[in-house]
N, C-alpha and C positions, 0 to 999 in steps of 0.2 A: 348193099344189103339185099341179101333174095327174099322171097317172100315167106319162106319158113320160119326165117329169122325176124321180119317182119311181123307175121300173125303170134307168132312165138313173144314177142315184147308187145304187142295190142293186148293178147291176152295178158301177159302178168302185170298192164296198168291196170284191165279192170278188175282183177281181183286185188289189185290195192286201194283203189275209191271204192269197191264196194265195201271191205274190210272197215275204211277209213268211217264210215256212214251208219259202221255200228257199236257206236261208241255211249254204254250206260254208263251214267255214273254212279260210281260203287262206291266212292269217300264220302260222300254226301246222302247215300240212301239209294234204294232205286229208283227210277226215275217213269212213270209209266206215257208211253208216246202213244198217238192214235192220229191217224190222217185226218184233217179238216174236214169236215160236211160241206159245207159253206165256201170255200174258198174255190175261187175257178181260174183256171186259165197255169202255166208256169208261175212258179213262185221267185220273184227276182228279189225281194224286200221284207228281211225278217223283221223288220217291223211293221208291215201293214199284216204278215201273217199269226205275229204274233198278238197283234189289233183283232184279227178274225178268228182265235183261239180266243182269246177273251171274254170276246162276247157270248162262244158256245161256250162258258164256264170251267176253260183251262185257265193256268197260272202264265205259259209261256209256250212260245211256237216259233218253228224255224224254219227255212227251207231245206231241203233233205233230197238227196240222190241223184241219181242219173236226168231224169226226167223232172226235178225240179218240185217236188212236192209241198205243201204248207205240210208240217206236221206239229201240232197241238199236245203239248207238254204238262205233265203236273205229280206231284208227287205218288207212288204208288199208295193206295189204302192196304191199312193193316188186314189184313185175314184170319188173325188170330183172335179165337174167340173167348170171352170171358174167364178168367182165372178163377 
């Protein structure tokens, strides 16, 4: 394999884990995400991160992308104003 072909298949993984990484969901409502305040360091443990969304007053939290992020989960609020 030369390297064209090489950097050529490098590239088309990462635009499919990045692709993969933005995944709302639309059956259940939208979903609105925000990176952790609080959490530090690589996130290996969607359950300690989602222990540390918790306490900053998210519903749930997960590890998320390249770099390993907590990201703190919860339903989006409505925006629509009085009928």
């Amino acid at each position: 394999m030369n390297t064209k072909q090489f950097s050529g298949l490098l590239m088309l993984l990462l635009v499919i884990i990045l692709a993969s990484e933005n995944n709302n969901n639309l059956v259940m409502g939208r979903t609105c995400k925000s990176p952790s305040f609080t959490f530090r360091g690589p996130c290996f443990s969607d359950h300690n991160c989602k222990g540390v969304c918790m306490n900053e007053g998210f519903d749930d939290g997960d590890c998320q992308g390249l770099l390993r992020r907590c990201y703190c989960k919860k339903p989006c609020a409505d925006r629509t104003g009085p009928n």
